[in-house]
N, C-alpha and C positions, 0 to 999 in steps of 0.2 A: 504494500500500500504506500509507504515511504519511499519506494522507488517512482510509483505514479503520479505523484503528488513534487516528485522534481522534475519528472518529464513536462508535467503538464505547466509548471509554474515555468519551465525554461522554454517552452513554446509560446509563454503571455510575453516573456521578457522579448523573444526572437522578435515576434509578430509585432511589441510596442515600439522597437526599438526601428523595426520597418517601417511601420506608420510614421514614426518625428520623423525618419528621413527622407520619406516620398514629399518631394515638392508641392508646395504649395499650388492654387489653378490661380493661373493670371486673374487679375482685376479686369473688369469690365474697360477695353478702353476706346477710346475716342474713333465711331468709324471716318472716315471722309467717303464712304461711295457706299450704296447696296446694290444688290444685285435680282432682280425678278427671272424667277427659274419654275420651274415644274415642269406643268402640261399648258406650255406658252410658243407658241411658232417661230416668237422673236426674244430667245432670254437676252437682258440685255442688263447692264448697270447704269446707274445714276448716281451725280457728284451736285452740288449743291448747284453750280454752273445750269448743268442740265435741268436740276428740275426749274430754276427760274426762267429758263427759256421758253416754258410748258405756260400755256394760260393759267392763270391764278385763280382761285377761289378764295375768298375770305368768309369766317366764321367766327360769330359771336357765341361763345357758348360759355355753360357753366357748370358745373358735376364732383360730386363728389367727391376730395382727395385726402390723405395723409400729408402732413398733418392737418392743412387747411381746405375748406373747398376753393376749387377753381374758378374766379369769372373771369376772363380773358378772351382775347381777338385775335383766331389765329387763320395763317396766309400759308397755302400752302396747293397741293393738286390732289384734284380728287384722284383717290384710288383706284376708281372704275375706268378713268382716263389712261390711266397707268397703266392699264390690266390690257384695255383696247388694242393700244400702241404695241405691246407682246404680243396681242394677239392669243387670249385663251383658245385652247384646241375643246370644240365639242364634237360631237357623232350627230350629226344632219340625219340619220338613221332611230334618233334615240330623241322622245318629244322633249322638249324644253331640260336637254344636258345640262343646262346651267347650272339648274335649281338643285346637282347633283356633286355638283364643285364648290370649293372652299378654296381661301386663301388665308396658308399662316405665314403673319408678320414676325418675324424674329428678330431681339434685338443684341446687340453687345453682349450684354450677361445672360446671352442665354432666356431670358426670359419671352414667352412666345402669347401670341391670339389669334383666336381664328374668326372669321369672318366668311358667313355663308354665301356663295358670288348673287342671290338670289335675294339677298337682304341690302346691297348695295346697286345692282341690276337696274335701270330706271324705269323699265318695266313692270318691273313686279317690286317691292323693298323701296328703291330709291333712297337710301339712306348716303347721307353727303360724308361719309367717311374720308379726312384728307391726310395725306402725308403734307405734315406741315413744318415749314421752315424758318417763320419767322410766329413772333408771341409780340402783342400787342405791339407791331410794325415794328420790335428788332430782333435781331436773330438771336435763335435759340444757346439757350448758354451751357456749360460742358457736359453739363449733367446730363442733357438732354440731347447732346449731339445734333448733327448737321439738318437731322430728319425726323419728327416720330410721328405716329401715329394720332389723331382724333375722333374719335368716335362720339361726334357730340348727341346722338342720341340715347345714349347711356347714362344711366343718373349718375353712376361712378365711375370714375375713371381707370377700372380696371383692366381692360381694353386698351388704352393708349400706351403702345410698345414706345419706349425710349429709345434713341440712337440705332436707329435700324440699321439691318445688317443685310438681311433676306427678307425676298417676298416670294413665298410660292406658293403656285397654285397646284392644289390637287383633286382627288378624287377618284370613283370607284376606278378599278383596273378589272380587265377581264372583257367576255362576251357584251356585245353594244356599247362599249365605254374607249374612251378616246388613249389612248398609250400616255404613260406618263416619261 
């Protein structure tokens, strides 16, 4: 028993002594571009340059935050614009594909939201979702990188991905469904 009782305590020792050594994961840091990928005709990236070349939308909105709520004016491009431009792949075979797609934003730290293509769609949804670049007319500051996300239909701002990284689009794969 005293024999299992050193193996096993010299295995916590092994095993703590590997954990303080494996490195730490990088800090979240500052993108300058994202990049729109999935099930898109045209994946392409975007630098603060590009999106202000894109027509603007501006949004007054206000929602729920840590620590304070947000009321703020933010200037940026609709998402659906974004999406158009890559060009989502649907199956012309399959009624209203869209309503079958999703887009997850992801940002620097890893932190992600998805957003139904059918809830932003101006067809159906119509929700003015924007990657926005500037917060009541100046630009976004570090915390929040070049680009995030606004979901002003949202009480809280759980949804608004900070310093984005990726936009892709997905959905079902398989029989009637468009290849990712």
């Amino acid at each position: 028993m005293s024999r299992l009782r050193s193996t096993v305590a010299a295995l916590f020792l092994v095993v703590g002594v590997a954990v303080a050594a494996a490195p730490m994961p990088a800090l979240a840091q500052y993108a300058s571009q994202f990049r729109i990928v999935g099930q898109v005709a045209h994946p392409t990236a975007y630098d603060l340059a590009g999106l202000q070349a894109l027509p603007a939308t501006k949004l007054d909105v206000a929602f729920l935050a840590e620590p304070a709520p947000v009321n703020a004016s933010f200037t940026g491009v609709l998402l659906w614009d974004l999406l158009n431009i890559a060009g989502v792949i649907t199956n012309p075979n399959v009624k209203n594909d869209i309503l079958r797609k999703q887009v997850i934003v992801t940002g620097s730290d890893g932190y992600e939201a998805t957003f139904a293509l059918g809830e932003i769609d101006p067809f159906f949804g119509g929700h003015q979702v924007i990657v926005a670049y500037l917060q009541d007319g100046n630009p976004l500051d570090q915390n929040s990188g070049f680009a995030r996300i606004i979901a002003p239909n949202d009480k809280a701002g759980g949804r608004d991905v900070f310093n984005i990284v990726r936009i892709r689009v997905t959905g079902p794969i398989g029989p009637g469904s468009a290849a990712e």
